[in-house]
C-alpha positions in Angstrom: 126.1 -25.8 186.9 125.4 -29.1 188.4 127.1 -31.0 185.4 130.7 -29.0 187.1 129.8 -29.9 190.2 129.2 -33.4 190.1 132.5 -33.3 188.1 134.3 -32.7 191.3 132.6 -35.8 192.7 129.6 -33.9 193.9 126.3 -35.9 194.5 122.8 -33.7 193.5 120.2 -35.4 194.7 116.4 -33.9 193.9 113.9 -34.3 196.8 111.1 -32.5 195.2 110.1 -30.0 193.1 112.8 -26.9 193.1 114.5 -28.8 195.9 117.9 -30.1 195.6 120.3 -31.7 198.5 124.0 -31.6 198.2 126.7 -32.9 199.3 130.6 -32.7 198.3 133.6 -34.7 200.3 137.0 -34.4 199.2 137.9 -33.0 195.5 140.5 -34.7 193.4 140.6 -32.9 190.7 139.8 -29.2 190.5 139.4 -28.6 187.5 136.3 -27.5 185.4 135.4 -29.2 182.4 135.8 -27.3 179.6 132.2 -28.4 177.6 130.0 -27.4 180.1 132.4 -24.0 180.9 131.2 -23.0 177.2 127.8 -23.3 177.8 127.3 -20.8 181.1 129.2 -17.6 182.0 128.4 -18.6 185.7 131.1 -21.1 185.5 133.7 -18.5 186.8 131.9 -18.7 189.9 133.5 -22.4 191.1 136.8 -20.5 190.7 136.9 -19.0 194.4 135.6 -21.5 196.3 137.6 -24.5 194.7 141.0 -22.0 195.6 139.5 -21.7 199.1 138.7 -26.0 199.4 141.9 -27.0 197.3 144.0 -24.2 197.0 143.7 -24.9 192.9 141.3 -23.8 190.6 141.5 -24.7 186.8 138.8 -23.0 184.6 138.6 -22.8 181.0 137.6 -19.4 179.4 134.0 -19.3 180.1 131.2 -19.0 177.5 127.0 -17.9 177.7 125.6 -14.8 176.4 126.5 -12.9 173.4 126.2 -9.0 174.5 129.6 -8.2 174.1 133.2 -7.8 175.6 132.8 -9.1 179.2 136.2 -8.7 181.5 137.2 -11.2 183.8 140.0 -9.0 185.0 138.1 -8.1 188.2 137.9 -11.8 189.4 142.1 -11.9 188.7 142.4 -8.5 190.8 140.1 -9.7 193.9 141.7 -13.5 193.7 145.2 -12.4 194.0 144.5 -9.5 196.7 143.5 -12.9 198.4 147.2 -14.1 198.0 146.4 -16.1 194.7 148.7 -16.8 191.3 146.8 -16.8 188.6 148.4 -18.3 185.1 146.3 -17.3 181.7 146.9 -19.8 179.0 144.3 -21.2 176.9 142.7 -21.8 180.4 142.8 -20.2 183.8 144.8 -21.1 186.8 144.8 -20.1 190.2 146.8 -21.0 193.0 147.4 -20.2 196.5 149.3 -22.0 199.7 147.5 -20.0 201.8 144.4 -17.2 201.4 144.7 -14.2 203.5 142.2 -11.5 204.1 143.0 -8.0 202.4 141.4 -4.6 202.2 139.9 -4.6 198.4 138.5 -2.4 195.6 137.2 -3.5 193.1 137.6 -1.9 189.5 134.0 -2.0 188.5 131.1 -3.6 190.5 131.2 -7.3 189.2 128.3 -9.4 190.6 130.2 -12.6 189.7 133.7 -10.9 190.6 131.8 -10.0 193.8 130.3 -13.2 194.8 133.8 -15.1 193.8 135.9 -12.7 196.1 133.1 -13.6 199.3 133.5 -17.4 198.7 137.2 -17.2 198.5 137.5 -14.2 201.9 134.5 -16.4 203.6 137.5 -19.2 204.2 140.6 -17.0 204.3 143.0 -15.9 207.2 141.8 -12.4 208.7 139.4 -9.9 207.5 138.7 -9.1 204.3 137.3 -5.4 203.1 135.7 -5.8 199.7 134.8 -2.0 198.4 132.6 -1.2 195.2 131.2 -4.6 195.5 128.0 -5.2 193.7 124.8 -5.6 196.1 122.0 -6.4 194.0 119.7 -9.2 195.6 121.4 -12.4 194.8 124.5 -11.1 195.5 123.1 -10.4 199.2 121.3 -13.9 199.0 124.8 -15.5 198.4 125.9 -13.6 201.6 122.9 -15.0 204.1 123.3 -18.4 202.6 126.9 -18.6 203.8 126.5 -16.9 207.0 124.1 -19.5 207.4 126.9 -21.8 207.0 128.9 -20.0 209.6 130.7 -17.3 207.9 130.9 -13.8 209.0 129.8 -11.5 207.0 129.0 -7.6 207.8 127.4 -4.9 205.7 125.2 -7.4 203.7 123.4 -5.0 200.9 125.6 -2.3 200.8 128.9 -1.7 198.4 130.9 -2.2 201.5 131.2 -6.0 202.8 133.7 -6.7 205.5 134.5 -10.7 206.0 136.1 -12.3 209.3 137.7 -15.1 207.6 136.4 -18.7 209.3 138.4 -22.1 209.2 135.3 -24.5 208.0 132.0 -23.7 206.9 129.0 -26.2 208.1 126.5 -27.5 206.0 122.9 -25.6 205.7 119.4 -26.0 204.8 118.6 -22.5 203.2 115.7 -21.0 200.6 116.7 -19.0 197.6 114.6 -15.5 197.3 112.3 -14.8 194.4 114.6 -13.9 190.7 113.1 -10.0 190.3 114.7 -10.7 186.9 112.4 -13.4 185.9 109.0 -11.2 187.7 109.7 -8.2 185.8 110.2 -10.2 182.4 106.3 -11.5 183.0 105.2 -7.8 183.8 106.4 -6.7 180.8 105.1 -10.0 179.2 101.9 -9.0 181.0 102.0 -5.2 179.5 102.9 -6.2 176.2 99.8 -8.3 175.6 97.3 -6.5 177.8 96.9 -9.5 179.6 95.6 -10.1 183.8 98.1 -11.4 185.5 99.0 -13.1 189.1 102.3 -13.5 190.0 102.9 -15.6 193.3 106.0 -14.8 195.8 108.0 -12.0 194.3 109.5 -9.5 197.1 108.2 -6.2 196.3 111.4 -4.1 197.4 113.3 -5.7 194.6 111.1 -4.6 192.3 111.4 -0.2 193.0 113.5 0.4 190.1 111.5 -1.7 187.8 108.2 -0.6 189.2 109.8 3.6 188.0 110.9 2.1 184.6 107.6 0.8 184.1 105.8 3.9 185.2 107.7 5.7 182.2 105.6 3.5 179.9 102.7 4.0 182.1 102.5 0.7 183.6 101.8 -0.2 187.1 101.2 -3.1 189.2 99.7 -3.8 192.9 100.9 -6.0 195.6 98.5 -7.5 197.6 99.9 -10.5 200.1 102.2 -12.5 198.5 100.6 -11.7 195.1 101.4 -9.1 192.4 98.9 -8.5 190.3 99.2 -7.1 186.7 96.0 -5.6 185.1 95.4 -5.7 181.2 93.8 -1.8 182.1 97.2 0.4 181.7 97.3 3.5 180.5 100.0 2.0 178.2 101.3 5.4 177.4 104.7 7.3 177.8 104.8 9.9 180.5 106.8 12.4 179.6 109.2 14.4 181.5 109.0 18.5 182.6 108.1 20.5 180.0 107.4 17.8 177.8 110.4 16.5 176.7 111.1 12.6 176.1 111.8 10.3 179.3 114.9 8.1 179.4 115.5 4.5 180.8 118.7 3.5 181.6 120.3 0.7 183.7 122.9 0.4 186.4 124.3 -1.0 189.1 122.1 -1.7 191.7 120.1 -0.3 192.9 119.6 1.1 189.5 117.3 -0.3 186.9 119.0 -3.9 186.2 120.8 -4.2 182.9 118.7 -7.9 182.2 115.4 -5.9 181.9 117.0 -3.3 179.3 115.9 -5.8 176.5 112.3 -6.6 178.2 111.5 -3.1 178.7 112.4 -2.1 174.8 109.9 -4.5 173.3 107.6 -3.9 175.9 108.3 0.4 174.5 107.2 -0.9 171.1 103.7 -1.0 172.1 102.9 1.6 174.4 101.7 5.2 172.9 105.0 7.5 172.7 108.7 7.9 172.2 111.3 6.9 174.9 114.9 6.7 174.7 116.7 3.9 176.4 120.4 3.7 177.3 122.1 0.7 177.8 125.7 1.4 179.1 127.3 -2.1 180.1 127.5 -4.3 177.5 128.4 -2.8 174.0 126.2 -6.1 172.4 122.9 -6.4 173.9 120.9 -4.2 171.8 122.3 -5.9 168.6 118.9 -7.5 168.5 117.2 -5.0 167.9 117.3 -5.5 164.2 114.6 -8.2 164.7 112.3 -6.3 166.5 112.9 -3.5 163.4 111.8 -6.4 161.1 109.0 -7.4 162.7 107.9 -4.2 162.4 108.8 -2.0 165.6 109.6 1.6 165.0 113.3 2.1 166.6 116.1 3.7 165.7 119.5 2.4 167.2 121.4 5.6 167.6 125.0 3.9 168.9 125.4 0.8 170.1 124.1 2.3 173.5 121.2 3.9 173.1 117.9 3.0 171.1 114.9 5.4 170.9 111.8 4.0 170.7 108.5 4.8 169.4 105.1 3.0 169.8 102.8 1.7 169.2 103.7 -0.1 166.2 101.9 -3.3 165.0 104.1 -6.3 164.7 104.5 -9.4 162.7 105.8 -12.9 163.0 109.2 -13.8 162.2 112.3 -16.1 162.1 114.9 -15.1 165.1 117.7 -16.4 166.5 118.4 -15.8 170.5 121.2 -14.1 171.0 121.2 -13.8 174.9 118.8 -15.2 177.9 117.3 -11.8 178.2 117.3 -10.8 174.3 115.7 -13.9 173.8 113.0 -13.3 176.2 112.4 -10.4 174.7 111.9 -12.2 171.1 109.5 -14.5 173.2 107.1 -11.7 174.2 107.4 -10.1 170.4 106.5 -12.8 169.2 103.2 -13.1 171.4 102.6 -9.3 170.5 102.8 -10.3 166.7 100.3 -11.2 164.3 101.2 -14.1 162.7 103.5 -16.9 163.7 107.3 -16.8 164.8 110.1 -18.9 165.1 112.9 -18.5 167.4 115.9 -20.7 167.7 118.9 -21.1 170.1 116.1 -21.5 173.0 118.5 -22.9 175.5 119.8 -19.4 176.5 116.3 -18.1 177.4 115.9 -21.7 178.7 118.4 -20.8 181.3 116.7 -18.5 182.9 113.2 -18.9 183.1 112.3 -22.5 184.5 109.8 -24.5 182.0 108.4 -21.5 180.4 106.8 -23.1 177.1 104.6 -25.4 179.5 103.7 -22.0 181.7 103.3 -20.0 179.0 100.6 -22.3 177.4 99.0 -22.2 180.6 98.6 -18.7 180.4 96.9 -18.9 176.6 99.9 -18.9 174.9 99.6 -20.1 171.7 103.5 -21.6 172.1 105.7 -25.1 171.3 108.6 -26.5 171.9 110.4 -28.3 168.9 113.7 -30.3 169.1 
């Protein structure tokens, strides 16, 4: 993401640790390049604000995780609502003399389409009424940043966000929350090995629907301060529903149980004491992978491309794997730490992408784990 940006003629300066200062002037060329659009879905996002700054936007087709057909066509619908042309060749154009506020609805809740339709209404003429937008919590960070900045922004955290276009924004110093993504990924990481475990600054709220999954599989976790602690003394066993029948996990849109844990919370299923179905309804693709945990030894039977049931405990064993997606790939990660035996797992730049130096982390933890070019 900051290769696009400092395409535009951005500078990216890092004062510290985790702490980055920018600052962009005029943009010549709006147009993103088309190697870096491959590597990372999120480059969609610079499509709204380079139509609200230059009135252009030029995207190529952008690229990332492998979990299936993923629409765009939500972005098109809230762009032009906003008074923009968009052009679809073998890249993306947009276009727009003048951005004016409009009373949207969104076909499905898009976080992306969502946070692109804010940074393009944030700038436009009038108010904007974005309905069925997504509201998970980085969708509602994105919100207080640019109100922050001087936007105005109402209903921040709910499906209903109305936006009193403003004619500049003003530059901000601002703190981005805790990824609830990344914490419940270590839980399960935590679970899955029967390990202790302290994790510093999550926000506890974010974590509910995690914290219900979890329970299914009998695993819990206290909060205490700023710290969530994880104990290696679970029950590690499914709780069943009334009248004993077999609990489901599925996902949804928030607040629901978050699609990006579906793939932590089935490896995590392979070694607790039980059967649980899981149901994955968004993405036809992301429980492809499943195959791998099936050869390592896991006990799971892939009903539809949907649905997996799953039952544990079942001893695993190392393996060759190939990352498909960031969370699929974390997934293979904490297998492969369940496993006896050694694994291999290539493609790590998608799990790379989201979770910040984990071999180096990991190792701190115990992990026997190495990075190889």
């Amino acid at each position: 993401m900051l290769d696009v940006y400092r395409s535009f003629g951005g500078s990216a300066e890092q004062k510290e640790k985790n702490v980055y200062c920018l600052n962009l002037g005029n943009i010549k060329d709006p147009r993103v390049p088309a190697e870096a659009a491959k590597k990372i879905r999120a480059s969609i996002l610079f499509a709204g604000p380079l139509l609200a700054r230059t009135g252009k936007a030029i995207l190529p087709p952008p690229g990332g995780d492998v979990i299936g057909r993923r629409r765009l066509d939500t972005h098109f619908l809230a762009l032009t609502e906003l008074g923009a042309e968009v052009s679809l060749n073998d890249e993306f154009t947009f276009s727009a003399k003048k951005l004016t506020g409009a009373d949207i609805f969104l076909d499905e809740a898009s976080v992306t389409a969502t946070e692109n339709a804010v940074m393009a209404a944030v700038l436009a003429e009038g108010t904007t009424i974005l309905t069925n937008a997504a509201s998970e919590p980085h969708v509602q960070d994105l919100c207080r940043m640019l109100v922050s900045m001087g936007a105005k922004i109402q209903g921040i955290g709910s499906n209903i966000l109305t936006i009193s276009g403003v004619k500049k924004l003003r530059s901000c110093d601002y703190t981005i929350g805790a990824d609830y993504m990344e914490v419940g990924s270590l839980i399960g990481l935590a679970a899955a090995t029967r390990a202790d475990l302290e994790i510093t600054g999550p926000t506890p709220a974010e974590l509910r629907p995690a914290k219900m999954a979890f329970g299914k599989l009998g695993i819990t976790w206290e909060h205490e301060s700023n710290v969530l602690c994880v104990s290696k003394k679970q029950a590690m066993k499914v709780n069943q529903d009334l009248g004993g029948m077999i609990p489901k996990i599925d996902d949804a849109p928030w607040p629901g149980f978050p699609p990006d844990l579906t793939s932590i919370i089935i490896v995590v299923a392979t070694q607790v004491t039980g059967t649980v179905l899981v149901h994955e309804k968004m993405f036809e693709s992301r429980m492809f992978f499943v195959d791998k945990l099936i050869g390592m030894g896991a006990r799971i039977v892939l009903c539809d491309p949907h649905r997996a049931v799953i039952s544990g405990p079942a001893r695993l064993a190392g393996s060759e794997l190939t990352s498909p997606d960031v969370r699929a790939g974390m997934a293979m990660v904490i297998a492969a730490l369940s496993a006896e035996g050694k694994s291999v797992i290539r493609n790590v730049y998608q799990i790379e992408r989201g979770y910040e130096n984990l071999v180096n982390r990991l190792s701190s933890l115990g992990a026997k784990i190495e990075r190889l070019d």
